[in-house]
Structures are given as structure tokens and as C-alpha cells.
C-alpha positions in Angstrom: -130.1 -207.1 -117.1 -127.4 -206.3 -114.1 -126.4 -202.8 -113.3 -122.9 -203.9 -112.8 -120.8 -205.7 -116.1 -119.2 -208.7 -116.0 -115.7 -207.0 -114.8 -117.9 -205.2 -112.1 -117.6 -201.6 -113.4 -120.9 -199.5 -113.7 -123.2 -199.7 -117.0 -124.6 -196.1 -117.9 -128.6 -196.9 -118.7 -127.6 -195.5 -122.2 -125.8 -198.9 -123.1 -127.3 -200.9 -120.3 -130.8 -200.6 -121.7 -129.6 -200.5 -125.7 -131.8 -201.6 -128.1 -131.1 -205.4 -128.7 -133.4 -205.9 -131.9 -135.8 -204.1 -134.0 -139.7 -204.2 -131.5 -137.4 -202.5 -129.3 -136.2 -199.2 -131.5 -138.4 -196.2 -130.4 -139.6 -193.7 -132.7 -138.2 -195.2 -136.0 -141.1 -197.3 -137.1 -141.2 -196.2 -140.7 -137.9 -197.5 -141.1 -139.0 -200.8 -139.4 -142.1 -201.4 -141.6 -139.4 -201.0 -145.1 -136.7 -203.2 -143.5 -139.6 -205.8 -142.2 -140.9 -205.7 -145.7 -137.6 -205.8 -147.8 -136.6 -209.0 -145.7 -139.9 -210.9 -146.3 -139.8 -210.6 -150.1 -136.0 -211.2 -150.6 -135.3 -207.7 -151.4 -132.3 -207.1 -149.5 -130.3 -203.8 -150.7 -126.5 -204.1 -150.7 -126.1 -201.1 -148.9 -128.1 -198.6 -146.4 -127.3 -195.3 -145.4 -128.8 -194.1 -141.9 -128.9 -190.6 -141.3 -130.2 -188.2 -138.2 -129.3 -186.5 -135.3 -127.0 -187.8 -132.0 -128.3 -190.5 -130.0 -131.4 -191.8 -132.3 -129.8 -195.2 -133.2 -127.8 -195.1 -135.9 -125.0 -197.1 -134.9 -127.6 -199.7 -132.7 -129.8 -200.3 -135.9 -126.8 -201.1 -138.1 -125.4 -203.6 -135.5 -129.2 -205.0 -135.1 -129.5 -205.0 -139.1 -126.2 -206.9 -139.1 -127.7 -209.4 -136.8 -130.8 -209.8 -139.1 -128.5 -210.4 -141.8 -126.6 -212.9 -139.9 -129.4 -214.8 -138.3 -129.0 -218.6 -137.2 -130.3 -220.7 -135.0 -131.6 -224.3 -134.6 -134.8 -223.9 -136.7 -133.5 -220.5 -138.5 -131.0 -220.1 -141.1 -131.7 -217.2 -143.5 -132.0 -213.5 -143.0 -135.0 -212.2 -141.0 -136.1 -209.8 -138.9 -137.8 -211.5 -135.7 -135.2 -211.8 -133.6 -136.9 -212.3 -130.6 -134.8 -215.6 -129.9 -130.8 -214.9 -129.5 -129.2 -216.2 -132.5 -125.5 -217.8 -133.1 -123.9 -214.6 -133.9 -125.9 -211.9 -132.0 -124.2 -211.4 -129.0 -120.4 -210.8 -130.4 -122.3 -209.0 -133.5 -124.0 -206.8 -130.5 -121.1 -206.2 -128.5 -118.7 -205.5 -131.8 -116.2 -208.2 -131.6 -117.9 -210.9 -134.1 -114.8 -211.2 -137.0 -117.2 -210.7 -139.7 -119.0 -207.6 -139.0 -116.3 -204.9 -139.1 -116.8 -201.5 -137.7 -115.4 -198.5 -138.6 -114.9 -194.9 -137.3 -114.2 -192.6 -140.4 -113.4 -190.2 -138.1 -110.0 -191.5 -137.5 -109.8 -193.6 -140.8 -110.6 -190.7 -143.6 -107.5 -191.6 -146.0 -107.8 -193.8 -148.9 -105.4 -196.5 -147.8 -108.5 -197.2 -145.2 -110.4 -197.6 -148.0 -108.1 -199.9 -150.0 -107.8 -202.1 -147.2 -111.1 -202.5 -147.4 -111.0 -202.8 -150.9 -108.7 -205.9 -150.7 -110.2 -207.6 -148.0 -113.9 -207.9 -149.6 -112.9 -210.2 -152.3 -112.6 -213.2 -149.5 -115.8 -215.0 -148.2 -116.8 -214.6 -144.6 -115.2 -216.6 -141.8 -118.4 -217.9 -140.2 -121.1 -215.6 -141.0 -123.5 -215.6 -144.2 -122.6 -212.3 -144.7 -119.2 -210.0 -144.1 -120.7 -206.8 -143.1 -118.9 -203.6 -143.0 -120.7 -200.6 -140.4 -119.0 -197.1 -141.2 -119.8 -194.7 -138.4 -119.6 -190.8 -139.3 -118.7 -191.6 -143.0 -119.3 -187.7 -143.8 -116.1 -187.5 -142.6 -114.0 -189.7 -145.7 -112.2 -187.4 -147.8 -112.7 -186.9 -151.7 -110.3 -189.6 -152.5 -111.3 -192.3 -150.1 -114.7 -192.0 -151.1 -114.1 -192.1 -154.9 -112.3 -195.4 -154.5 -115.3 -196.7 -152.5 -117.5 -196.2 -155.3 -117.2 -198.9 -157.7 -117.0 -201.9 -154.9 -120.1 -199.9 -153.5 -121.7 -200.2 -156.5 -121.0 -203.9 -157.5 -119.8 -205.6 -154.3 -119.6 -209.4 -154.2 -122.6 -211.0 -153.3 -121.2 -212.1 -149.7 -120.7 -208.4 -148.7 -122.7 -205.9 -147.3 -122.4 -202.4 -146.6 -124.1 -200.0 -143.6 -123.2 -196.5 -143.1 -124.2 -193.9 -140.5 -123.8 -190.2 -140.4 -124.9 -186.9 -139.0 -124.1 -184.5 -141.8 -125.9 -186.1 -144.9 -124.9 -183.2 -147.0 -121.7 -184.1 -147.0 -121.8 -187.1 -148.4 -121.1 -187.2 -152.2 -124.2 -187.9 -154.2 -121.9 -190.0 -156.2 -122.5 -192.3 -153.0 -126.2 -191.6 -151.8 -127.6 -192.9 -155.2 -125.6 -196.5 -154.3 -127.5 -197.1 -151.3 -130.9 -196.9 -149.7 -131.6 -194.0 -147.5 -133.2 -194.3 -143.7 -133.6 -190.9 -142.4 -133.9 -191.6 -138.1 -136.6 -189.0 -136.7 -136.2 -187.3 -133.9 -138.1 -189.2 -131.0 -141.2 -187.2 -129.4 -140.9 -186.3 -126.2 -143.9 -188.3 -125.1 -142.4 -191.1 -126.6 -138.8 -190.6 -124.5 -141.2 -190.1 -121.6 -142.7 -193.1 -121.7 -139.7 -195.1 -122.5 -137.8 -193.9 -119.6 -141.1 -194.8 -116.8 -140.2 -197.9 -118.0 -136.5 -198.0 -117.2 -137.4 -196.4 -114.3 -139.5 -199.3 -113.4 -137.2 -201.5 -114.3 -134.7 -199.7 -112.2 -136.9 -199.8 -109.5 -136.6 -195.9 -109.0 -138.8 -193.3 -107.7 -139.6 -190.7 -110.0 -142.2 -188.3 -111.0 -144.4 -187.7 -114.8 -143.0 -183.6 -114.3 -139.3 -184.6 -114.0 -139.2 -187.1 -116.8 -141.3 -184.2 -119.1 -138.3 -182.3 -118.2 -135.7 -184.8 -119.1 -137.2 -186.0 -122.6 -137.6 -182.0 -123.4 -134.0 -181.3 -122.3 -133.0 -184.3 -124.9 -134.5 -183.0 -128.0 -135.4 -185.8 -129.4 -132.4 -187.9 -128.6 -132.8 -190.9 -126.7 -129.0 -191.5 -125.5 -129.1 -187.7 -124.3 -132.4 -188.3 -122.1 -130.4 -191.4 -120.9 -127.4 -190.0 -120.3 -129.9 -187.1 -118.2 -132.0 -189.1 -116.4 -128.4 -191.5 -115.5 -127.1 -188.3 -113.9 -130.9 -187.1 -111.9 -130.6 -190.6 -110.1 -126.8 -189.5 -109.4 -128.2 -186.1 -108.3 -131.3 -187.3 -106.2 -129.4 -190.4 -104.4 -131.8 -192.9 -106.2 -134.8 -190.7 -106.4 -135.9 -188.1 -109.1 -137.5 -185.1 -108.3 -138.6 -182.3 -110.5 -137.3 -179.7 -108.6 -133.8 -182.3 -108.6 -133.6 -182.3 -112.2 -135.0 -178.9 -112.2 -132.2 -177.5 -110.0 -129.8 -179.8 -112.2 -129.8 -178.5 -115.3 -130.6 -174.9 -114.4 -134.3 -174.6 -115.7 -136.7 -172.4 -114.5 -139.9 -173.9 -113.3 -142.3 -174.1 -116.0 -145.1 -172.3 -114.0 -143.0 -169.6 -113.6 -142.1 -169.2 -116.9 -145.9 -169.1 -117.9 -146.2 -166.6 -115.0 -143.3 -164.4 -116.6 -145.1 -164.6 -119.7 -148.2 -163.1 -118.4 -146.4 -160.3 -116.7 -144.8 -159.6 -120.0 -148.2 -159.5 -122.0 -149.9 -157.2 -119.5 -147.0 -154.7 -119.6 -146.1 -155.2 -115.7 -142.1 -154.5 -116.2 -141.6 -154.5 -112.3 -143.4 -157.6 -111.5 -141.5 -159.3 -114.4 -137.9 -158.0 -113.7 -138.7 -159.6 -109.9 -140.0 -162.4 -111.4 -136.7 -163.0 -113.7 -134.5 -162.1 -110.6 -136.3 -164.5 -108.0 -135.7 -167.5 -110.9 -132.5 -166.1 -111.4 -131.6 -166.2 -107.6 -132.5 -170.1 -107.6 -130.2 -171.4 -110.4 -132.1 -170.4 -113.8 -130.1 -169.4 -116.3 -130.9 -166.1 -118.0 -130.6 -167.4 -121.7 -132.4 -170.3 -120.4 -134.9 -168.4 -119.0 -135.7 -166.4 -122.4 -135.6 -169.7 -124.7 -138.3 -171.2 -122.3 -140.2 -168.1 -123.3 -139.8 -168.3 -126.8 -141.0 -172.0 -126.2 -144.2 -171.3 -124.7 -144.7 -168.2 -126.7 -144.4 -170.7 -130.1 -146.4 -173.0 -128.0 -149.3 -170.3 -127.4 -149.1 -169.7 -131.1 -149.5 -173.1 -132.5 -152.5 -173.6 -130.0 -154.5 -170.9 -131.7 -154.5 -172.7 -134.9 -154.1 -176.0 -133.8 -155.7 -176.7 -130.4 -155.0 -180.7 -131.2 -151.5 -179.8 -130.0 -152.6 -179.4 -125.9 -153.2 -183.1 -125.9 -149.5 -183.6 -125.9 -148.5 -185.6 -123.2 -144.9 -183.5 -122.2 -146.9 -180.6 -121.7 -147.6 -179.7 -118.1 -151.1 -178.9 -117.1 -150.4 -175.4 -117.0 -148.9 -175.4 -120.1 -151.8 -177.3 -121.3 -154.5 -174.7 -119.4 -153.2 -171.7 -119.4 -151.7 -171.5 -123.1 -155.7 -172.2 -124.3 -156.6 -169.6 -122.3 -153.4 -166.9 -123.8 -153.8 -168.5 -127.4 -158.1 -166.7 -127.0 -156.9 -163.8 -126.2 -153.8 -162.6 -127.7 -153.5 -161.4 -131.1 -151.1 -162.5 -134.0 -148.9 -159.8 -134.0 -148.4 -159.8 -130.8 -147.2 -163.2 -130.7 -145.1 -162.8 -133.6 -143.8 -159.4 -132.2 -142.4 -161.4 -129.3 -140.9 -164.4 -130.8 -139.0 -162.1 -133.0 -138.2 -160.0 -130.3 -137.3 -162.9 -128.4 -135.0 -164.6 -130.6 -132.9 -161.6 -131.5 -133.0 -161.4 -127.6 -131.2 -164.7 -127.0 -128.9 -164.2 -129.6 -127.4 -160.5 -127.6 -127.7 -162.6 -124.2 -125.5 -165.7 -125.5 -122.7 -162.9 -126.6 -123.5 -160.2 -123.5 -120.7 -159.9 -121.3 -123.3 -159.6 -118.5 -126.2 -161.5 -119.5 -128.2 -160.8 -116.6 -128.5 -157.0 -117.6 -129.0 -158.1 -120.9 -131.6 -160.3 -120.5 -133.3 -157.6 -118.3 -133.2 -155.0 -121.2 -134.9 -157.4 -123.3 -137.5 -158.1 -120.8 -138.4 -154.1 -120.5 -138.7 -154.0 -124.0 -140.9 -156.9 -124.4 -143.0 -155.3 -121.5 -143.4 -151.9 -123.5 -144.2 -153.6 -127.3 -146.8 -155.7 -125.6 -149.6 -153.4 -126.2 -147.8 -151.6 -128.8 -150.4 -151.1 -131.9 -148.7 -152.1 -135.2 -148.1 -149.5 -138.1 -151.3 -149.8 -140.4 -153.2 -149.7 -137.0 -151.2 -146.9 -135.4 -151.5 -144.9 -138.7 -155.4 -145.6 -138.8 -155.8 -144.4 -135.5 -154.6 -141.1 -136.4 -156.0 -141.0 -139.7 -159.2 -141.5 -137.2 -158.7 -139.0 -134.3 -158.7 -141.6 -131.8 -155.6 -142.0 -130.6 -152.4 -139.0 -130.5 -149.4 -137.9 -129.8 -148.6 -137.9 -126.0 -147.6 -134.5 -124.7 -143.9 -134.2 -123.6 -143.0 -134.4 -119.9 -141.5 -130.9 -119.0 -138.2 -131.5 -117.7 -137.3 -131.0 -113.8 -134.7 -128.6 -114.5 -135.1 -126.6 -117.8 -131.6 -126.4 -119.9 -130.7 -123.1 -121.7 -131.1 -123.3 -125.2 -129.2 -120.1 -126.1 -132.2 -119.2 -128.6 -134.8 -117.9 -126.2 -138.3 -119.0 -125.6 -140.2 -120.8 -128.7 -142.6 -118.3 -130.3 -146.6 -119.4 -129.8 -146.8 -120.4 -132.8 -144.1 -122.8 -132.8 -145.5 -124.8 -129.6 -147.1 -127.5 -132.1 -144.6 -128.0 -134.2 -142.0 -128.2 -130.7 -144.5 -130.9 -129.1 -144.4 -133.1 -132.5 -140.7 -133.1 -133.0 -140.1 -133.6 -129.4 -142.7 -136.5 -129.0 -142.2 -138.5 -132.3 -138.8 -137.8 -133.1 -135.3 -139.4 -131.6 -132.9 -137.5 -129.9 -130.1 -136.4 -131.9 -127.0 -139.5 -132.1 -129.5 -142.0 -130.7 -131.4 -144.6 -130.7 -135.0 -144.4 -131.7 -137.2 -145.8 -128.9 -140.5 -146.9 -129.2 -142.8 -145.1 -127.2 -146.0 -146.1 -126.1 -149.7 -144.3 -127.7 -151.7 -143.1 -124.9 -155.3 -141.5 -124.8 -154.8 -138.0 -125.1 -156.9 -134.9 -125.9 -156.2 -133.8 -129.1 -153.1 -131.4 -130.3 -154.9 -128.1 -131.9 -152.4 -127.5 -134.9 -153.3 -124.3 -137.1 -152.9 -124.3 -140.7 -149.9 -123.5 -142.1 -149.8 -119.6 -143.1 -150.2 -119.2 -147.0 -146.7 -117.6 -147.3 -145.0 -120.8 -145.9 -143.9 -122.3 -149.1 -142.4 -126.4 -149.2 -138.4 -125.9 -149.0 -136.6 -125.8 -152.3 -133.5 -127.5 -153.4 -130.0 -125.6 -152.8 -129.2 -126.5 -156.0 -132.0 -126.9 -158.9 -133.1 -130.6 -160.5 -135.6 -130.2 -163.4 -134.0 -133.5 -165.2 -132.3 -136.5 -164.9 -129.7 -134.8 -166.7 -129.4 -132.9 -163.6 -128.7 -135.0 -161.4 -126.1 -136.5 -163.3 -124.6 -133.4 -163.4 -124.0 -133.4 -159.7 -122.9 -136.7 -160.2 -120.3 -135.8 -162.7 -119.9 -132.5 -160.1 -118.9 -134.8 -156.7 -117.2 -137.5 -158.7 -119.7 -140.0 -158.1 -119.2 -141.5 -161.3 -120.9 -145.9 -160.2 -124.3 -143.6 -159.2 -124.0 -141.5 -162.4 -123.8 -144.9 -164.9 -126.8 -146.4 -162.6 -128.6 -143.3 -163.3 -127.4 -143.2 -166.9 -128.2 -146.6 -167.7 -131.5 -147.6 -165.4 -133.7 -144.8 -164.7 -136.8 -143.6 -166.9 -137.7 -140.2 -166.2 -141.5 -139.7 -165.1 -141.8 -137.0 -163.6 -139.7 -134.1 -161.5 -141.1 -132.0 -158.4 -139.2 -130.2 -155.6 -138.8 -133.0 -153.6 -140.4 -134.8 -155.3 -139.2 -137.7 -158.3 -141.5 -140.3 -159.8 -138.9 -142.9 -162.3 -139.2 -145.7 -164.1 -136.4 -148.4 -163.7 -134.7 -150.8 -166.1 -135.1 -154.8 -165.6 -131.5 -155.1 -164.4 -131.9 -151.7 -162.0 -130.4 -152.0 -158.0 -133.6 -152.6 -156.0 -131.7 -150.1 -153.6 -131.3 -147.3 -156.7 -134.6 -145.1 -155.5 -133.3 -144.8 -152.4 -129.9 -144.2 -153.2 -131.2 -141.2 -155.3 -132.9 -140.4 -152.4 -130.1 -140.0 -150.3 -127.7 -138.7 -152.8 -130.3 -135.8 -153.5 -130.3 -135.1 -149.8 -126.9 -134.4 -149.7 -126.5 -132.5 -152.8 -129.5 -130.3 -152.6 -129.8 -129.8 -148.7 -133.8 -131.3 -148.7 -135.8 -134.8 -148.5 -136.5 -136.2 -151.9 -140.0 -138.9 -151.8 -138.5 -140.8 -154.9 -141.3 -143.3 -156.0 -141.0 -146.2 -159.0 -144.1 -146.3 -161.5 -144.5 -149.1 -163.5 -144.4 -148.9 -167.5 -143.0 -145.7 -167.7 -142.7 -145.0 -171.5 -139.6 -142.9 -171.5 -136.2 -143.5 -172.6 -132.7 -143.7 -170.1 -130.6 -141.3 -170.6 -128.0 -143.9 -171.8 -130.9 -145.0 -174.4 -131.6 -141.4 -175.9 -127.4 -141.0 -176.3 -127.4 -144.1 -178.4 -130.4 -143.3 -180.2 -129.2 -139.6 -181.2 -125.5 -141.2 -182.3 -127.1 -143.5 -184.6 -129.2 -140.4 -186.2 -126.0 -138.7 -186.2 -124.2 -141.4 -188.3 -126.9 -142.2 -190.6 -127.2 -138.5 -191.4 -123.6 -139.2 -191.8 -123.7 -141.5 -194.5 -126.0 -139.5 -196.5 -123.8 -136.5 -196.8 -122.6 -136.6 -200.2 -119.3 -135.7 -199.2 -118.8 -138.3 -196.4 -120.5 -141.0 -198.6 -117.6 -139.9 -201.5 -114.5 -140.5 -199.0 -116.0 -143.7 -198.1 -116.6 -144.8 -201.4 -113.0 -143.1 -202.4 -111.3 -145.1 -199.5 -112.6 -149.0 -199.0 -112.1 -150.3 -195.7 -112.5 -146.2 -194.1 -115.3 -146.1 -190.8 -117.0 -143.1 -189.7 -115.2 -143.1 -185.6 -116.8 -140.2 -184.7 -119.2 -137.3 -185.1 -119.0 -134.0 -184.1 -120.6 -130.8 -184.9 -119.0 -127.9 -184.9 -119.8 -125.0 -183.2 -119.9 -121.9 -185.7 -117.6 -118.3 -184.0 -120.9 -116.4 -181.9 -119.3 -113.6 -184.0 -120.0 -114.5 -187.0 -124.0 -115.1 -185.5 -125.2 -113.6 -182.0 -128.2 -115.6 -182.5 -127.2 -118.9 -182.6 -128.6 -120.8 -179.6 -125.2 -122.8 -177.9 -127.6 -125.1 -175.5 -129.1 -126.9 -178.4 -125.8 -127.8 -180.0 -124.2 -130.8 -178.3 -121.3 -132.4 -178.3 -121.7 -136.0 -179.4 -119.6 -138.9 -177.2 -116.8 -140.3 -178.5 -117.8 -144.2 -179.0 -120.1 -145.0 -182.0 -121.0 -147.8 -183.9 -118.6 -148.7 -186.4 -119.6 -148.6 -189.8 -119.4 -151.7 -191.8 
């Protein structure tokens, strides 16, 4: 093939080197094998649907599949896919202009008179073709109506049609339509594979180039082959004819993979200085910083996938440090650390991408990474206390002490001072993590038998209690929760053990928790058994209102009205509370008033 078109201008390799019949698809060969199969048994659909990402031949396998179903030559005159010798209608069906294959973008034709038109133009036989094909590019993009009048002509079109449609949303495609039409979902193409493939245009092009660059440029494609293409079009651009890793490198702002690997193991090892010069010296040559961090994230998932998969170092993309050195990381670092950083690293990218200065950013992110490296996880950090072997680090005295306006801390307060100022953040900021050193262990005396565990401003021996308070501060959503979900198990100074009801907040126990704080001035541990046997407080209302009313109905009095007075319900019952004159012994707390709303009786 020329470089140059027939009207002289320039042909991009994307289109110069496009797929001109099935053998040369990359990447798709499932697809291949069901199309090669469907043709040789007769068992031509009426319609496909070809789904995937940009640049994985959508549009070229339609026009190719329109070729196959348009096949004639000499010795050939039926549908087939070998098309290794250029049939009647395959160039214009190739090039778009044959009169019988019509293409359309439903980007710009969404509307139902589109549709219609199509609609009234199926009903007449092809001009010249066996078959009139119709190739709909981005047809996610019809509207409701336009694809509701598609659907019965998709569903019993005349024999002589034929109907191909491409698209990179499949989800928005009515399932009304996917059910007319078999499905070819177009993989992404492996970067080996784009590799290869573009050697070979390279070859063809008769241009220098190196295996490092084009790893580069099928990575930087993700799987799409007009992307690496379009790339590897603009290297030769870039390099005057030649490609160069350190070309395509400098090109698209990537940071040289070595480095990266290099970064990494500064990162690991807990060197922040030697990584922040690292980042900066990659930075100084044209890496960008969110590029930087997703190459990390890369070779951090690579390292990862290497420990349980070692088959994956044979990949051809990968570099032969990528291949060495991640066998060598994936021995020796543990899980969590590995999963530490990638979630460290992708929440990382995320604050970069939005930072108004990046760089600083991106530099935060790497100080942190440096400091978790090492950082033992909670089980292990609270098993190393539990053990004695590792401890609290002693606090740095500051250069220049600040006045406290309470005077010196008392001897015996110096362990307690140590622990809150080691473990705890300051006040109004940020926790930081801080690293656990070797150190000789605090000596922290027993508490003295008069300290006694702080007690609540305000008393709580009962649920009731608490919804007291709730009533008290107006709180009246957390007083029905309470009401209506929580079994009482049992009731400590700051302490609560509950049972909770199937439809119960999974955030209630620590909403009690923090209501309690507020209202009693102390923590509350609030903890959830399971099967607690006792009754909600909304439970025990109901039950005493129906004992109420059935003792009720067995008055002889009340059972007279009813009987005198048909149709008459018992609304409410209420006891009444005798004059504490007429008896000083009567006990007011175990007379209660009875709510309002009771069952009606029938």
C-alpha cells in the first residue's frame, strides 16, 4: 500500500493499514471462529450487534462482514468468509460508497423520521448486491421512539436485508433490541498482541524502532488498536522517522519504567528523601505527577498478581526489569502491604487529578506511602502489645516548652501524660499515623483503689431512660428507633449490651453511643448480642394495652354498656389515680398512664 492517497494527501497508518478482511482482525478470534462457522452451515443471522471499547473494530468488521455477505467473483457467488481474493463489491463496500451497503451515524440521526426512512426504503430489493445492508454506528445513541419503530422490521426484515449495528455503551441499548440480534462482544487487544502488530507496520514502513518503545505505545493504547496507531503515527512524527523509547517516552510524558520500579523500592524501604528526589528528578524531565503515581499503582498490581500468579512475568510488554525485579518484590513483600499501597495509591491519584498543585500533592502522598510501608496492621499492632514486644514511643520534648497555665504534671500523672501525648491526635486535627518503634517499656502503676470508672451526669438504669432524655432534648426519630428496635440486655455505667429488631439501622448502636455521650457527659461501649429474649419497649406498651382492654371487657359494667349500646368500642383506657389523701400509701410509680391508641374492639 502507498503512504500517499490517490489525491496525494497523507494516510494516517490507522486507516492506511485497516483491516481489509477477517485473517487480518487482531485479537477478535472468538468472534471469527462463530462468523466462520455460521457462514459454512448456512446459518446467517439477520442481524449482529458488535459491542466494545474505541478503536477494536467495530465499524471495520461490519464493513468486512458486509463484504462477506456480498461476495462475488468469477468462481464465487454466495456468502463466505475467505476473502482472500478482491471480490466485485469489496472495494466501494470498504471504502463506504457501494449503494447497497448504507452506513449510518446515529449520532446525528437519533429521531424517528431516520428510522422511518429506513423503514420505507427496505421493502425494495438491492440495486446490485445480494444483500442491502444497513451498518448503524453508535446506535446507543437512538432515542426511545426511533428504536421502538425499529423493532418490528428488526425482528421480521425481508429476506434481502440485513442489519449490523455497532456501539460503545451496550447498556443503553433497549433489551427490546439486543434479544433481535446476535451479540459479538470485541475484546480488548493485549498489549503483546498490539506490539507485535505494529513491528510489523513498522517493517512494512521501513522504520527504525525499538521492542521498549513499541511496549510503551501498545500500553499507552489500552487495548485499542486505532489509539496505538494513531501513537506510534505521531512517535515517527516526533523522532523524524525513527522511534526511540526515550522519543515516545518524552512524548507522552511517562516516566521511565526503571525509575518507576526504582521509586517503588524507595517507597517500600521507607527512604522518603531518596523518593521525593526521585519523583522531582522524573518530574524535572517531563513526567507527569498523576502519571507518575498510576505507573506505581501499575507495578504495585503487577507485583501483586506475580505472587499468586508467576505465569504472568512471561508477558511479552513487560520490560526485563519489570519482569526481574517484580519476582524479586512479589518474595518479599507481604499482602497487606501491597494492598495498603494500592489503596493508598488510588485514593492518591484521585486528590492529585483535582489538586490545584499536583506536584505538592503528589509529594504528600509519597511521604505517606513512605511511613505506612513498614506500618504493622491492627491485629498485629494490638498483638504486639498484648505481647510486650513492641510500645509506645516516648514523646520528643519540645525545643521551647509552652506555658500551660496549670503547672508541672504531678509524678504520678507522667504515664498517663506520655500515653495521651503519644497515641492521641492533637485537638481539631488530623489523626496521623505514627510509626511503632523498639522501645523500653513504659512502667505504668496500678490504678489506686479509690479511682473509681466515671459515672454518668445523668443516671441510665433502663431503656426507659434513655428515652426519657430523648423525650427531654426533643429527639423524638432516636426515641421511636429506641422504642421500636432495641431489646434490653443488659445496663452498666458505660456500659449497654442490646438486642436489635430485624428492621433496626445497622448504625443505631452507635448512634446510642454517641447520643449517650452527649447526654451523660461519658463514653458508652454499646455492644449487640444476638437472641436476646426481651421485649422493645414499643412491644411491652402493646402487650400491657391489650391486658388493659381484655380486663376491660370483663368488667361487668363495661361488658353491660357494650351490650346496652351495639356498635359502642372501648377507645381508651385509663386508670385513675385515687387523691394521696384519701391513701398516703399508695405507690404513684406503679400506676401508669396508658397511651391513647388501642385496638379497636370489634
Amino acid at each position: 500500500m502507498d503512504t500517499q492517497s490517490a489525491d496525494g494527501a497523507y494516510r494516517v497508518l490507522a486507516r492506511k493499514y485497516r483491516p481489509q478482511n477477517f485473517d487480518d482482525l487482531i485479537g477478535q478470534e472468538p468472534m471469527v471462529r462463530t462468523l466462520r462457522n455460521a457462514f459454512e452451515t448456512g446459518r446467517i443471522a439477520q442481524a449482529w450487534m458488535l459491542t466494545g471499547v474505541r478503536g477494536v473494530g467495530k465499524t471495520t468488521t461490519a464493513r468486512i462482514l458486509a463484504r462477506a455477505l456480498n461476495y462475488k467473483t468469477d468462481t464465487v457467488d454466495q456468502p463466505t468468509i475467505d476473502l482472500s481474493t478482491p471480490g466485485e463489491h469489496c472495494q466501494a463496500i470498504m471504502e463506504g460508497r457501494h449503494v447497497d451497503v448504507i452506513e449510518m451515524d446515529a449520532a446525528s440521526h437519533t429521531g424517528i423520521d431516520d428510522i422511518r426512512e429506513i423503514i420505507e426504503q427496505v421493502r425494495y430489493r438491492p440495486v446490485s448486491a445480494r444483500y442491502k445492508v444497513y451498518i448503524i454506528d453508535e446506535v446507543h445513541m437512538l432515542s426511545t421512539a426511533a428504536f421502538n419503530g425499529l423493532l418490528k422490521t428488526l425482528e421480521e426484515p425481508p429476506p434481502h436485508v440485513k442489519f449490523i449495528f455497532a456501539t460503545t455503551e451496550i447498556r443503553k441499548v433497549p433489551i427490546t433490541v439486543l434479544s433481535r440480534c446476535q451479540r459479538f462482544d470485541l475484546r480488548r487487544i493485549e498489549s503483546g498482541t498490539l506490539a507485535q502488530h505494529l513491528r510489523r507496520i513498522a517493517e512494512a514502513e521501513k522504520i527504525e524502532v525499538d521492542d521498549a518503545s513499541l511496549a510503551m505505545i501498545a500500553r499507552a493504547g489500552e487495548g485499542s488498536a486505532r489509539d496505538s496507531l494513531s501513537i506510534f503515527d505521531q512517535a515517527i512524527a516526533h523522532g523524524a522517522g525513527s522511534v526511540t523509547a526515550e522519543a515516545v517516552r518524552s512524548m507522552l510524558g511517562l516516566a521511565d519504567r526503571a525509575r518507576i520500579i526504582d521509586l517503588f523500592e524507595m517507597l517500600m524501604r521507607g527512604d522518603v528523601a531518596g523518593a521525593l528526589t526521585e519523583f522531582r528528578a522524573q518530574y524535572d524531565v517531563g513526567a507527569d505527577p498523576s502519571v507518575v503515581l498510576t505507573d506505581l499503582a501499575d507495578f504495585n498490581h503487577l507485583v501483586t498478581r506475580l505472587r499468586f500468579t508467576p505465569d504472568v512475568a512471561e508477558d511479552v510488554s513487560l520490560s526485563e526489569d519489570e519482569r526481574v525485579r517484580g519476582r524479586e518484590f512479589a518474595q518479599t513483600l507481604s499482602i497487606r502491604a501491597l494492598s495498603r499501597t494500592w489503596q493508598m495509591l488510588l485514593k492518591g491519584i484521585a486528590e492529585v487529578d483535582t489538586a490545584t498543585r499536583p506536584v505538592q500533592a503528589a509529594e504528600m502522598l509519597l511521604i505517606r506511602l513512605a511511613h505506612a510501608a513498614d506500618l504493622p496492621t491492627l491485629d498485629e499492632a494490638i498483638r504486639g502489645l498484648d505481647n510486650g514486644s513492641v510500645s509506645a514511643p516516648r514523646p520528643q520534648p519540645s525545643a521551647t516548652p509552652r506555658p500551660n497555665g496549670g503547672g508541672a504534671p504531678q509524678a504520678h500523672g507522667a504515664a498517663d501524660a506520655v500515653g495521651s501525648s503519644a497515641l492521641a491526635p492533637a485537638a481539631g486535627g488530623p489523626a496521623t499515623a505514627m510509626r511503632i518503634v523498639e522501645t523500653p517499656p513504659i512502667q505504668v502503676s496500678a490504678p489506686k483503689p479509690s479511682e473509681a470508672a466515671p459515672q454518668p451526669s445523668v443516671p441510665i438504669n433502663s431503656l426507659q431512660d434513655i428515652v426519657a432524655l430523648a423525650d427531654k432534648y426533643r429527639d423524638m426519630q432516636f426515641k421511636i428507633l429506641v422504642k421500636n428496635c432495641v431489646r434490653p440486655a443488659s445496663i452498666a455505667p458505660g456500659r449497654l449490651e442490646i438486642g436489635l429488631t430485624d428492621d433496626a439501622p445497622k448504625s443505631l448502636p452507635s448512634d446510642i453511643a454517641q447520643h449517650l455521650l452527649n447526654w451523660t457527659g461519658i463514653r458508652w461501649v454499646v455492644t449487640v448480642a444476638r437472641d436476646v429474649a426481651g421485649q422493645t419497649i414499643a412491644e411491652a406498651e402493646a402487650e400491657r394495652r391489650d391486658n388493659l382492654v381484655t380486663d376491660a371487657r370483663a368488667d361487668p359494667d363495661v361488658a353491660a354498656i357494650l351490650a346496652a349500646f351495639p356498635g359502642a368500642k372501648i377507645i381508651d383506657v385509663r386508670i385513675a389515680v385515687p387523691d394521696k389523701s384519701e391513701d398516703e400509701d399508695i405507690d404513684l410509680d406503679a400506676v401508669a398512664e396508658v397511651p391513647d391508641v388501642l385496638p379497636e374492639d370489634d
